[in-house]
C-alpha positions as CSV (number, residue, x, y, z in Angstrom):
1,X,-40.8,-40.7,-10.2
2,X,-44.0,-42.7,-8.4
3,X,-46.8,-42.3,-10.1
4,X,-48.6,-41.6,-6.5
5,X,-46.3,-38.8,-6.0
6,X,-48.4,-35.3,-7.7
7,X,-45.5,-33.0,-9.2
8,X,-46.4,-29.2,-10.1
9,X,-45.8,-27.7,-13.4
10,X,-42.9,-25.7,-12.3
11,X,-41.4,-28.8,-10.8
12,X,-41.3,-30.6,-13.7
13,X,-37.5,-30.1,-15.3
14,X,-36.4,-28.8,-18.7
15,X,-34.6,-30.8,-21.1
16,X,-31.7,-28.7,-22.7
17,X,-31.7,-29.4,-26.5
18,X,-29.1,-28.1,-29.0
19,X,-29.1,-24.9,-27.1
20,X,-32.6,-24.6,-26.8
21,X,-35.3,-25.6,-24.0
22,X,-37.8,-28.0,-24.1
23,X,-40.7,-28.6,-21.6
24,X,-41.6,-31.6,-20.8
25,X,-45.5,-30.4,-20.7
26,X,-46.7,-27.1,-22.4
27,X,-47.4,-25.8,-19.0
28,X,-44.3,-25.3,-17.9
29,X,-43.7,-23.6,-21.3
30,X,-46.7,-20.6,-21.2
31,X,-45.2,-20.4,-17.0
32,X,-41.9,-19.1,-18.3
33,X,-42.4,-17.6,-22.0
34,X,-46.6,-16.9,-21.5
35,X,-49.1,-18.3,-23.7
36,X,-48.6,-16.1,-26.8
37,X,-45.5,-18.5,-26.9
38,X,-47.5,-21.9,-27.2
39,X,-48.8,-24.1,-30.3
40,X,-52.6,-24.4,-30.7
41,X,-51.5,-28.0,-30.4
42,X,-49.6,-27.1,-27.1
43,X,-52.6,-25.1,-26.1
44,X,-55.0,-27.8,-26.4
45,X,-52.5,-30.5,-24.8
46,X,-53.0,-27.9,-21.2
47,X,-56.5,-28.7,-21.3
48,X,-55.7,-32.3,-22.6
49,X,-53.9,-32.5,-19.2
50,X,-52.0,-36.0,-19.8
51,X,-52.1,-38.7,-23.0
52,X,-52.3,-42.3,-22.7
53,X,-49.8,-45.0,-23.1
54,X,-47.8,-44.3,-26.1
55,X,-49.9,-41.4,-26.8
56,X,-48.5,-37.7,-25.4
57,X,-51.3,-34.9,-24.6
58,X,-49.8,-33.2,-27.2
59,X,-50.2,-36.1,-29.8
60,X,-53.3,-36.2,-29.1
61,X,-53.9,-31.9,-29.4
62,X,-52.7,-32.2,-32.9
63,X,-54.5,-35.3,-34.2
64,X,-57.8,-33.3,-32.8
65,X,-56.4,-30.0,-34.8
66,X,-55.6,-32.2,-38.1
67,X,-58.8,-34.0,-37.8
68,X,-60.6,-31.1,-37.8
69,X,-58.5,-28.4,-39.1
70,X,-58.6,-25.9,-36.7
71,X,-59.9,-24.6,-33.2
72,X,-62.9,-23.6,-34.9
73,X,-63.7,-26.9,-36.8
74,X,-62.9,-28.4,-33.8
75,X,-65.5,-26.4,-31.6
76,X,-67.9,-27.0,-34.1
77,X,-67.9,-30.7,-33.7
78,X,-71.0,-32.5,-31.6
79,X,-69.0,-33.9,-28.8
80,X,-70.0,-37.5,-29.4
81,X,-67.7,-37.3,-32.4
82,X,-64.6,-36.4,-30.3
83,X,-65.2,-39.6,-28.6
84,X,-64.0,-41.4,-31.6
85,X,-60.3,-39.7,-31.1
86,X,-58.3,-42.6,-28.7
87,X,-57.0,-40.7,-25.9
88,X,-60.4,-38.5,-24.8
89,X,-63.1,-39.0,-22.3
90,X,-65.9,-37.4,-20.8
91,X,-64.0,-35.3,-18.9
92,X,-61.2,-34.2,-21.3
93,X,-63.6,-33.6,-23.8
94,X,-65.9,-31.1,-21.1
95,X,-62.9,-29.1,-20.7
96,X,-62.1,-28.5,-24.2
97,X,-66.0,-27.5,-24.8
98,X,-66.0,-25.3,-21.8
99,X,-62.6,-23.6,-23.3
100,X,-64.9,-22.5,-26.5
101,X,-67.2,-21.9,-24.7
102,X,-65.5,-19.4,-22.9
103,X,-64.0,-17.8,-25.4
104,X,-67.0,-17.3,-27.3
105,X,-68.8,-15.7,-24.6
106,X,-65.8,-13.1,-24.7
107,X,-66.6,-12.8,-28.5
108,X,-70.0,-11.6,-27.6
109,X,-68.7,-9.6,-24.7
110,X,-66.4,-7.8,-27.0
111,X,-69.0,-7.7,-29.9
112,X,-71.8,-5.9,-27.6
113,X,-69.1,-3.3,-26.5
């Protein structure tokens, strides 16, 4: 596969291991069971988007969540400190704190209701 060529989630193939599937990115994994189905680490690897060399997305999701425990010891962390973590920039690091921040906007939502 070139790496100039873009490939789409669903185009990405399954790997058929001792009778059960594996993705080869979590996306394609909340596509065809939903995201109920999915790891925090898995999760957080969707927003991660890709690793580095030697490094997987979801490597680097759970390193985050064993670092910090959890989602919520991870959104409580400045994000200068998730700098530290090889693997995240800027603008891996803006999506995860947008994601929180998202979801604790629908906290409040469903708090006020």
């Amino acid at each position: 596969m070139s790496k100039d060529k873009k490939v789409k989630i669903k185009e990405l193939p399954k790997v058929e291991e001792k009778n059960q599937q594996k993705w080869r990115h979590p996306g394609g994994k909340l596509r065809e069971k939903g995201a109920e189905a999915l790891t925090d680490a898995e999760l957080l690897a969707i927003l991660i988007s890709i690793g580095i060399k030697d490094k997987s997305a979801e490597q680097i999701a759970q390193e985050l969540l064993d670092k910090f425990n959890s989602f919520k010891g991870l959104a409580n962390q400045p994000l200068e400190r998730l700098l530290s973590v090889k693997g995240l920039g800027d603008v891996k690091i803006i999506r995860i704190a947008a994601a929180f921040e998202i979801a604790k906007r629908i906290v409040e939502e469903i708090r006020k209701q």
